[in-house]
C-alpha positions in Angstrom: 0.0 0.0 0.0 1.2 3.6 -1.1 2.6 5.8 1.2 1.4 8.8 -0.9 -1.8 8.7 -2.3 -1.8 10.9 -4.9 1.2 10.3 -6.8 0.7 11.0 -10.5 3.1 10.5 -13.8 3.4 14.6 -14.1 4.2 14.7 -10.2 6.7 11.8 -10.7 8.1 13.6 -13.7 8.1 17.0 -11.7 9.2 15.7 -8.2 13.1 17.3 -6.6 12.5 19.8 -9.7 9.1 21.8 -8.9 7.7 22.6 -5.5 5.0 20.1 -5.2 2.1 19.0 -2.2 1.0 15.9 -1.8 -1.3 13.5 0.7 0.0 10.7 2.6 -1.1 8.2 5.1 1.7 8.6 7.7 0.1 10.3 10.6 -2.5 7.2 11.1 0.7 5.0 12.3 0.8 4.1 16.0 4.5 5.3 16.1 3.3 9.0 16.3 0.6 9.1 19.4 2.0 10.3 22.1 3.2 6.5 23.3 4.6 5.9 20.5 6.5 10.1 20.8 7.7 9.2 24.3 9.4 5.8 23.2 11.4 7.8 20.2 12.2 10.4 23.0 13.7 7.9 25.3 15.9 6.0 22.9 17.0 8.7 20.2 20.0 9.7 21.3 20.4 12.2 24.2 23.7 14.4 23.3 22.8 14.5 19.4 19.1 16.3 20.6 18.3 19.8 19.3 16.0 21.8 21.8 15.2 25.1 20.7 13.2 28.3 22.0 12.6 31.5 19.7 10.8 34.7 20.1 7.7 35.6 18.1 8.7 38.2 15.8 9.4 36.4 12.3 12.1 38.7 11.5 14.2 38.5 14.4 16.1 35.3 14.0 19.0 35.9 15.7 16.4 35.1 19.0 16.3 31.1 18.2 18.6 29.6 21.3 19.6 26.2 21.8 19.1 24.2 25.1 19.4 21.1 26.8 17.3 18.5 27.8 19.4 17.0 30.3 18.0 13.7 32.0 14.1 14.5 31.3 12.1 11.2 30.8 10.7 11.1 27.0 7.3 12.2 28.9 8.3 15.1 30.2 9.9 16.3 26.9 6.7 15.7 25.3 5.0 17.7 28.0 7.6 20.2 27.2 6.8 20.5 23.9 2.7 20.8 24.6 2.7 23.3 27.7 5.8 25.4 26.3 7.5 27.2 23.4 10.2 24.7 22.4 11.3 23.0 18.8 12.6 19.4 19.5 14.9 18.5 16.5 15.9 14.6 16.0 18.1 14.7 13.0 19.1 11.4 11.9 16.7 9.2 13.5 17.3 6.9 10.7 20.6 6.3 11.5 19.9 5.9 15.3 16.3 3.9 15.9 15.7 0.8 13.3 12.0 1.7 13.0 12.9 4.7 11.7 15.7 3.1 9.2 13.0 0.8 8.1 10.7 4.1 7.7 13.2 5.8 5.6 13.5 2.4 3.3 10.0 2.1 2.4 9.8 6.1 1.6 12.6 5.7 -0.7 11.8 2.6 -2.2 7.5 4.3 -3.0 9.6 7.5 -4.4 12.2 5.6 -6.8 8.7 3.4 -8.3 7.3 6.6 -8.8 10.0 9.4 -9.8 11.6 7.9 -13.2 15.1 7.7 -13.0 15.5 9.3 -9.5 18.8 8.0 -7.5 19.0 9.6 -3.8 21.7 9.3 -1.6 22.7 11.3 2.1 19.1 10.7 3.9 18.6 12.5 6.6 15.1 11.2 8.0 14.4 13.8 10.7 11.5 14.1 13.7 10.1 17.8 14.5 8.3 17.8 18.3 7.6 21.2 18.7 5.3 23.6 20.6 2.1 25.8 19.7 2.7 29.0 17.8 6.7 28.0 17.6 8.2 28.7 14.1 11.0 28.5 11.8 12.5 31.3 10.7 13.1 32.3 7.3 16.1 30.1 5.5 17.0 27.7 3.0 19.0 24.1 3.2 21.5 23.2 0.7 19.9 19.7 0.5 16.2 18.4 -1.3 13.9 18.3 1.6 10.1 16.7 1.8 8.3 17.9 5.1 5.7 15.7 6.4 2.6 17.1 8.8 1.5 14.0 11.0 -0.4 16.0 14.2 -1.3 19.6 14.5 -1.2 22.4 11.6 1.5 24.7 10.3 1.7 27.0 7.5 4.6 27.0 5.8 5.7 30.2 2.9 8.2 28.7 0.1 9.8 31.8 -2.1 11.5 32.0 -5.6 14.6 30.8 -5.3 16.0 34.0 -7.4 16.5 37.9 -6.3 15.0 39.6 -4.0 14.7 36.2 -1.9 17.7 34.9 -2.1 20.6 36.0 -4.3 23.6 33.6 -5.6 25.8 35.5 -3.2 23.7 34.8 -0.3 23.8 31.0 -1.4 27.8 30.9 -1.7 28.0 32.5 1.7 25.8 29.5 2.8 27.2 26.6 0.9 30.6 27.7 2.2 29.6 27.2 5.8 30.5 30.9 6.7 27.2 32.5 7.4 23.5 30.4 9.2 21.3 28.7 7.1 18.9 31.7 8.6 19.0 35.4 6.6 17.1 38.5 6.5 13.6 38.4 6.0 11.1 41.0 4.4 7.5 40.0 5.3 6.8 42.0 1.7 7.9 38.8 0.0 5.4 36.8 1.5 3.4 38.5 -1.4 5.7 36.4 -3.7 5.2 33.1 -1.6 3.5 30.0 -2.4 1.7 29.3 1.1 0.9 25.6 2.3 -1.5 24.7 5.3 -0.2 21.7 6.4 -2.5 19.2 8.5 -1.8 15.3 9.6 -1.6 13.8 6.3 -0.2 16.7 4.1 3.7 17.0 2.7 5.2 19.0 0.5 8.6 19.6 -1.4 10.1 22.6 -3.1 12.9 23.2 -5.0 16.4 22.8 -4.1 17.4 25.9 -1.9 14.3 27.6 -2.0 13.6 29.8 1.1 11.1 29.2 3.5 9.6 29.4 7.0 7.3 27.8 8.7 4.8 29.1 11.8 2.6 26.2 13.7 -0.9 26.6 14.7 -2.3 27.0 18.1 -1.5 23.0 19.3 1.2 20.7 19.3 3.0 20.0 16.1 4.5 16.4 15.1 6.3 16.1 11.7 8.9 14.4 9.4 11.2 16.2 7.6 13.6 14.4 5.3 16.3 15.9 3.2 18.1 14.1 0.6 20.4 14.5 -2.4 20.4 13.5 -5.8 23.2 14.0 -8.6 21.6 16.5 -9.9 21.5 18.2 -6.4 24.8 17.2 -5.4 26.6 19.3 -8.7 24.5 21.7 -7.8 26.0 22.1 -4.7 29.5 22.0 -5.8 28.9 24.3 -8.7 27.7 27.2 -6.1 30.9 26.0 -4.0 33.1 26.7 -6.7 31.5 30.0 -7.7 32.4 31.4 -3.9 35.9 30.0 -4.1 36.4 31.7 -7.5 34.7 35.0 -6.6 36.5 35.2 -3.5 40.1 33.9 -4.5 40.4 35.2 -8.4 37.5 37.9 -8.5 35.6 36.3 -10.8 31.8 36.4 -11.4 30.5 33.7 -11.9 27.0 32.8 -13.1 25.3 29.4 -11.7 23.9 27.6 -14.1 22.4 24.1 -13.4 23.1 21.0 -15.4 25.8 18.3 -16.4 27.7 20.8 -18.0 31.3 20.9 -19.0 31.8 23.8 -17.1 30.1 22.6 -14.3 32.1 19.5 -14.4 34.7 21.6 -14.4 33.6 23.4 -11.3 32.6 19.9 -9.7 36.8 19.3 -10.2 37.9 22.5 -8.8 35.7 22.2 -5.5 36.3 18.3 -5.0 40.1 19.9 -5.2 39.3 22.7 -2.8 37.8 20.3 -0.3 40.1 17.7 -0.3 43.3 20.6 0.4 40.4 22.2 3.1 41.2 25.5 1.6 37.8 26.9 2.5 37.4 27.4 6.5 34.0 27.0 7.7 32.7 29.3 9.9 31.5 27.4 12.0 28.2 28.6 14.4 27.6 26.7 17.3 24.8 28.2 19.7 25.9 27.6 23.2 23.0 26.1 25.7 21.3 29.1 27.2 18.4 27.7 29.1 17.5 24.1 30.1 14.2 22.2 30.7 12.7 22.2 34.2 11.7 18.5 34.7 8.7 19.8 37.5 7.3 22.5 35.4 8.5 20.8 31.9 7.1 24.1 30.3 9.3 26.5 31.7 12.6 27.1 30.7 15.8 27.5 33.3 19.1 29.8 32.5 21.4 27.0 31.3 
């Protein structure tokens, strides 16, 4: 039985290419009540947890801080998540918790039937556990991502991946690891958005890069978010890689241009080359803990 149930051949044809929606049968799975929450909470690994807390304005993203968790029980996390303001992030689950490997199998093995020709590789099969009215702020990931609601409702804006949203500058900075997935945001361009209302049994996929954000309804939100690479992806990557290294170390300008190219090829070479000599320094930006979960009142938050 399909995971998806409305896969067509033009959504096949157009899927990791076109921002597309989708419905899906996920959220009616046992593994995502709140037993089934609690159980992933207590096995996923402790130290590789993300706990997060932001403020409300959708501009000001520099006020998403990182916490810990500590020794909390997989209940009180999840209490956490429904009486508080917190994002719980489980990256990798399907590298952690065999359910959750098995999980990522049978998504990838319904999208290869469907998609002709697609061939992924670096799956990340994420869990999102977070709180009413939390969001994400405006960003983009350098990866293919599909974003699966399976409780609660979010809306989620997608923008051009082109000027004003996001310029190839902007994505150099980011492929080069020396500025945050997260930028500046101008609530204008949600004029120029496609907006999604996702509710258990939605998902949806945009185009590699493409900026988005994402604010949850008034409850508890549970979803799966899963980003992925293809070859087409993966060059894409290195071509914008090379393009910083080139406009930073000759003072070039280049142009990114997608495709198996012979000059992207040639730009594949030059940052396989880069990489392998590390002549690119990442910047490197790792929030320090600045608050911790109270395991009495799991929806108040500590100083770290």
């Amino acid at each position: 039985m399909s995971i998806i149930k409305d896969w067509t051949p033009e959504k096949g044809r157009a899927f990791t290419r076109e921002n597309l929606a989708f419905e899906h049968g996920l959220h009616e799975r046992p593994m995502f009540d709140d037993a089934g929450l609690e159980q992933l909470l207590d096995t996923y690994p402790r130290e590789k947890l993300g706990v997060f807390t932001m403020g409300e304005d959708p501009k000001a993203w520099t006020t998403w801080r990182r916490g810990r968790a500590d020794n909390l029980s997989g209940g009180q996390l999840l209490e956490a998540a429904k009486s508080g303001r917190i994002w719980l992030n489980l990256r990798h689950t399907n590298e952690y918790l065999e359910p959750y490997r098995q999980l990522e199998a049978e998504i990838f093995a319904e999208k290869h039937a469907h998609a002709p020709g697609l061939k992924t590789f670096k799956r990340d099969l994420g869990m999102l556990i977070s709180s009413a009215n939390a969001q994400v702020f405006y960003h983009l990931d350098v990866s293919l991502v599909t974003l699966w609601q399976l409780r609660g409702q979010k809306q989620v804006w997608v923008y051009p991946v082109e000027e004003p949203y996001v310029g190839e500058q902007d994505l150099e900075r980011i492929v080069l690891r020396e500025t945050a997935e997260q930028f500046a945001f101008d609530p204008a361009w949600d004029a120029g958005a496609e907006s999604h209302i996702l509710t258990p049994g939605k998902m949806v996929t945009w185009k590699q890069n493409a900026p988005h954000r994402i604010e949850n309804g008034p409850m508890l939100n549970v979803s799966l978010s899963i980003e992925f690479m293809t070859p087409q992806a993966l060059m894409r990557a290195n071509v914008i890689y090379a393009n910083g290294l080139m406009r930073r170390r000759l003072g070039a300008q280049p142009k990114l241009v997608d495709g198996f190219t012979p000059g992207n090829i040639g730009k594949l070479a030059v940052a396989r080359g880069a990489k392998a000599l590390n002549l690119q320094k990442p910047n490197e930006r790792v929030l320090p803990p600045t608050f911790r979960l109270d395991a009495g009142r799991p929806g108040l938050l500590l100083p770290a």
